[in-house]
C-alpha positions as YAML, in Angstrom:
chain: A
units: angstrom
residues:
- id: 1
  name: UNK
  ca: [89.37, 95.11, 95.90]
- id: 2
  name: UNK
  ca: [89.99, 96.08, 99.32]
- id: 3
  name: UNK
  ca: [91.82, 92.39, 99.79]
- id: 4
  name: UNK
  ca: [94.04, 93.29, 97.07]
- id: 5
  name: UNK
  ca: [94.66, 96.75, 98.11]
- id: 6
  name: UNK
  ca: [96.21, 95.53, 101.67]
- id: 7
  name: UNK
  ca: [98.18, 92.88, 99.87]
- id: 8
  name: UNK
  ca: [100.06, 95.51, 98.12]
- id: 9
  name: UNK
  ca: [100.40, 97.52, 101.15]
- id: 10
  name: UNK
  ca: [102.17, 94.88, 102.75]
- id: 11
  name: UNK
  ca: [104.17, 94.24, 99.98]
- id: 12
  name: UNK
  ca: [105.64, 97.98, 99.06]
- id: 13
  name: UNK
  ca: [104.61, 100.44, 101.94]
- id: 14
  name: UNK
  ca: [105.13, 98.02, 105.46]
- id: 15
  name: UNK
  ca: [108.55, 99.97, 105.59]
- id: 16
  name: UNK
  ca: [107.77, 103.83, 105.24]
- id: 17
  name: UNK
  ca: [104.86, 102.89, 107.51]
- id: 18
  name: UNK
  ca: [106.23, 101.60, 110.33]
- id: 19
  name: UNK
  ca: [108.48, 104.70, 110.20]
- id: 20
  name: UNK
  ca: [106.00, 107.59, 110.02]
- id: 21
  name: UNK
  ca: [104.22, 109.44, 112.52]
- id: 22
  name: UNK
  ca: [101.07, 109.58, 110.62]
- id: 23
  name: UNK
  ca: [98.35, 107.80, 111.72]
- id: 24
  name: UNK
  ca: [97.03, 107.18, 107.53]
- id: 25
  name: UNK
  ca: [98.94, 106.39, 104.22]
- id: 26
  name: UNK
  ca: [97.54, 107.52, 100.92]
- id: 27
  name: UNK
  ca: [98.40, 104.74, 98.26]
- id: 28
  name: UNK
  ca: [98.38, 106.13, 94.64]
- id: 29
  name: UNK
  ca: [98.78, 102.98, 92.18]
- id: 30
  name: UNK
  ca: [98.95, 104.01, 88.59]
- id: 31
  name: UNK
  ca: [101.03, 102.16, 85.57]
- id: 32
  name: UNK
  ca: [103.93, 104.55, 83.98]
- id: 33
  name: UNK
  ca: [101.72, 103.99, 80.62]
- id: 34
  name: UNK
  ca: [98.82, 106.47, 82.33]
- id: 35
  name: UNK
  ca: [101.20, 109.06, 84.12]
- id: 36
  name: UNK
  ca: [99.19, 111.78, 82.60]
- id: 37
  name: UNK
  ca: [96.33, 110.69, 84.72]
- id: 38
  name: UNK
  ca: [98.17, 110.66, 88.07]
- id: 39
  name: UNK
  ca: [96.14, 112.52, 90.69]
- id: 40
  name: UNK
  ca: [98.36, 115.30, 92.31]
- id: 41
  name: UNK
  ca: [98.05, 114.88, 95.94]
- id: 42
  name: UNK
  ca: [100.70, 117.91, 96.97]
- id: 43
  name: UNK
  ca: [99.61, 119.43, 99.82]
- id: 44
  name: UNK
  ca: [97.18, 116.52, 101.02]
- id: 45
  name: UNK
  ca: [98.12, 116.57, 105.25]
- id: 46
  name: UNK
  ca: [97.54, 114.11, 107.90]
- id: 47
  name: UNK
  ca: [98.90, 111.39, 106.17]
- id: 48
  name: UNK
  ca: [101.48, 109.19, 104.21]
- id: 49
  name: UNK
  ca: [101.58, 110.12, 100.64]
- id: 50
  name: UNK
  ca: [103.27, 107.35, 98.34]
- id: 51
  name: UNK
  ca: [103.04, 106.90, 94.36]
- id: 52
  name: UNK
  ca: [103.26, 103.41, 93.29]
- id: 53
  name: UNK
  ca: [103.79, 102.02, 89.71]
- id: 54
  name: UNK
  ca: [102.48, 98.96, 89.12]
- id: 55
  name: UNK
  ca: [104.89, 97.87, 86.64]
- id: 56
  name: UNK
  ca: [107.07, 97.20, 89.74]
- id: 57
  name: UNK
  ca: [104.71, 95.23, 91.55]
- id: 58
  name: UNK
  ca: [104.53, 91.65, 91.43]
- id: 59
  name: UNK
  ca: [102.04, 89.89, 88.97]
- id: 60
  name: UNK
  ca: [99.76, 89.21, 91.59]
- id: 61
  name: UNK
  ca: [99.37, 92.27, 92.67]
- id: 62
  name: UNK
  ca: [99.37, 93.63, 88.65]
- id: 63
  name: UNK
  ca: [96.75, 91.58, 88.21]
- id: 64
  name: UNK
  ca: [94.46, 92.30, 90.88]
- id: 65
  name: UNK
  ca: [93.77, 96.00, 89.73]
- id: 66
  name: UNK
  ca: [91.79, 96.32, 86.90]
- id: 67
  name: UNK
  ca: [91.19, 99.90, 86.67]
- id: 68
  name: UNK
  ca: [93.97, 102.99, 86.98]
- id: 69
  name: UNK
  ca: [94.87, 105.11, 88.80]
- id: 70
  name: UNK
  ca: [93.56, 103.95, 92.46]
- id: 71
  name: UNK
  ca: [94.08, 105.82, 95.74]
- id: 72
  name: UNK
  ca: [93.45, 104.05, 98.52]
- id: 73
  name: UNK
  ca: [93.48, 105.76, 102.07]
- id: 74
  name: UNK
  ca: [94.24, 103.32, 104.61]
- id: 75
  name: UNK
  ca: [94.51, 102.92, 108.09]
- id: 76
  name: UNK
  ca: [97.00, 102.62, 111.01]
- id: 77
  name: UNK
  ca: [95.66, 98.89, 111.00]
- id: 78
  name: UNK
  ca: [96.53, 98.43, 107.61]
- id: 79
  name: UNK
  ca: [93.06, 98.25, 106.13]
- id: 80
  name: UNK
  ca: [91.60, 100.70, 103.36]
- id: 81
  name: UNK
  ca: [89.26, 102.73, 104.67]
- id: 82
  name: UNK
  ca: [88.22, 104.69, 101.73]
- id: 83
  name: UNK
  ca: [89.67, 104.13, 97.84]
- id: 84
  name: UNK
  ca: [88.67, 106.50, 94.66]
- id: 85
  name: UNK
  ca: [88.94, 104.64, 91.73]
- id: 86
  name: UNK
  ca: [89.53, 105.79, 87.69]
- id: 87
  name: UNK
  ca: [86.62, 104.57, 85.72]
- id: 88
  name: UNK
  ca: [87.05, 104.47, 81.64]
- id: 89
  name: UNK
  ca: [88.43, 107.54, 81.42]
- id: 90
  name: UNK
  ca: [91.08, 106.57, 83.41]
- id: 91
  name: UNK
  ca: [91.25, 109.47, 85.51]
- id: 92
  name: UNK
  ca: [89.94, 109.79, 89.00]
- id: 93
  name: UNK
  ca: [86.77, 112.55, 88.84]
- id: 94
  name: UNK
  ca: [87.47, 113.05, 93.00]
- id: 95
  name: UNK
  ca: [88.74, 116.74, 93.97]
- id: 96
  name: UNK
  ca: [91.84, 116.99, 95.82]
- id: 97
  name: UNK
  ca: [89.65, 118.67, 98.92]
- id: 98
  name: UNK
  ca: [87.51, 115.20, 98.71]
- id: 99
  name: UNK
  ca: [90.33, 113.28, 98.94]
- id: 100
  name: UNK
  ca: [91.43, 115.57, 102.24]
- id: 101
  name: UNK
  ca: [87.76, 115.56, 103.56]
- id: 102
  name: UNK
  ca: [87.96, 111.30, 103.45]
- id: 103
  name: UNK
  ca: [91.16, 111.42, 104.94]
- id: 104
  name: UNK
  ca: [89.84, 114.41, 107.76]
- id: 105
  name: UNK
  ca: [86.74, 111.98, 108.34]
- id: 106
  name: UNK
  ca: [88.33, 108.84, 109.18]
- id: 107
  name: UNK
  ca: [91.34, 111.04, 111.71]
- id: 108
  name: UNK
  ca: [87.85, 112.23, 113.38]
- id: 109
  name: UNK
  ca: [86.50, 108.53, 113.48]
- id: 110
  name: UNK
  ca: [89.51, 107.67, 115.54]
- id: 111
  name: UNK
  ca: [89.33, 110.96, 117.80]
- id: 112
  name: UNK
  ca: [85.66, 109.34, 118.69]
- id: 113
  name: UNK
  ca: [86.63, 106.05, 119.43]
...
C-alpha cells in the first residue's frame, strides 16, 4: 500500500509540494460516492493538507486502493510515514488529535536526526 500511496503522490501532489514550506503533506483519498465519510482535517498544523478524489485519478492508481477513505502522512522524501485507513465501515475510527499526534511524532523524528 505504501508503493501505491507514493505513486499517487507523484502523480497529483509533486506540485503543491515542491511549493510549500511544510516539511509533511497529509493525503486524504476518498471517492465522491463516500463524501459523507471524509475525515475533517481543519485545523490539523505542521503540514500539507490536500483532499483527493479518486475518480480523478488514473486507473492505476483507482485500482490500487481498495478501501476508502485513506490518509496518508508523508514525508519531505516523499514516502508515507504513517496512513489510517477506513475498514468496512468506510469511515476512518482515528481522532483528529491522533492524526496531529502522528504527524507531531514524525516532525520530532526529524528534530532528532
Amino acid at each position: 500500500m505504501k508503493k501505491i500511496i507514493l505513486c499517487a503522490l507523484l502523480t497529483v501532489l509533486f506540485v503543491s509540494a515542491a511549493s510549500s514550506q511544510s516539511r509533511l503533506d497529509v493525503l486524504h483519498f476518498n471517492y465522491k460516492w463516500n463524501e459523507s465519510n471524509n475525515f475533517d482535517l481543519r485545523g490539523i498544523k505542521n503540514a500539507n493538507i490536500q483532499y483527493v478524489w479518486l475518480e480523478d485519478q488514473p486507473a492505476s492508481i483507482r485500482q490500487s486502493i481498495k478501501s476508502v477513505p485513506v490518509i496518508a502522512i508523508l514525508g519531505d522524501d516523499g514516502k508515507v510515514k504513517m496512513q489510517f485507513v477506513a475498514g468496512i465501515s468506510f469511515k476512518i475510527q482515528a481522532t483528529k488529535e491522533e492524526v496531529q499526534n502522528a504527524i507531531n511524532r514524525i516532525l520530532i523524528s526529524y528534530e532528532n536526526n
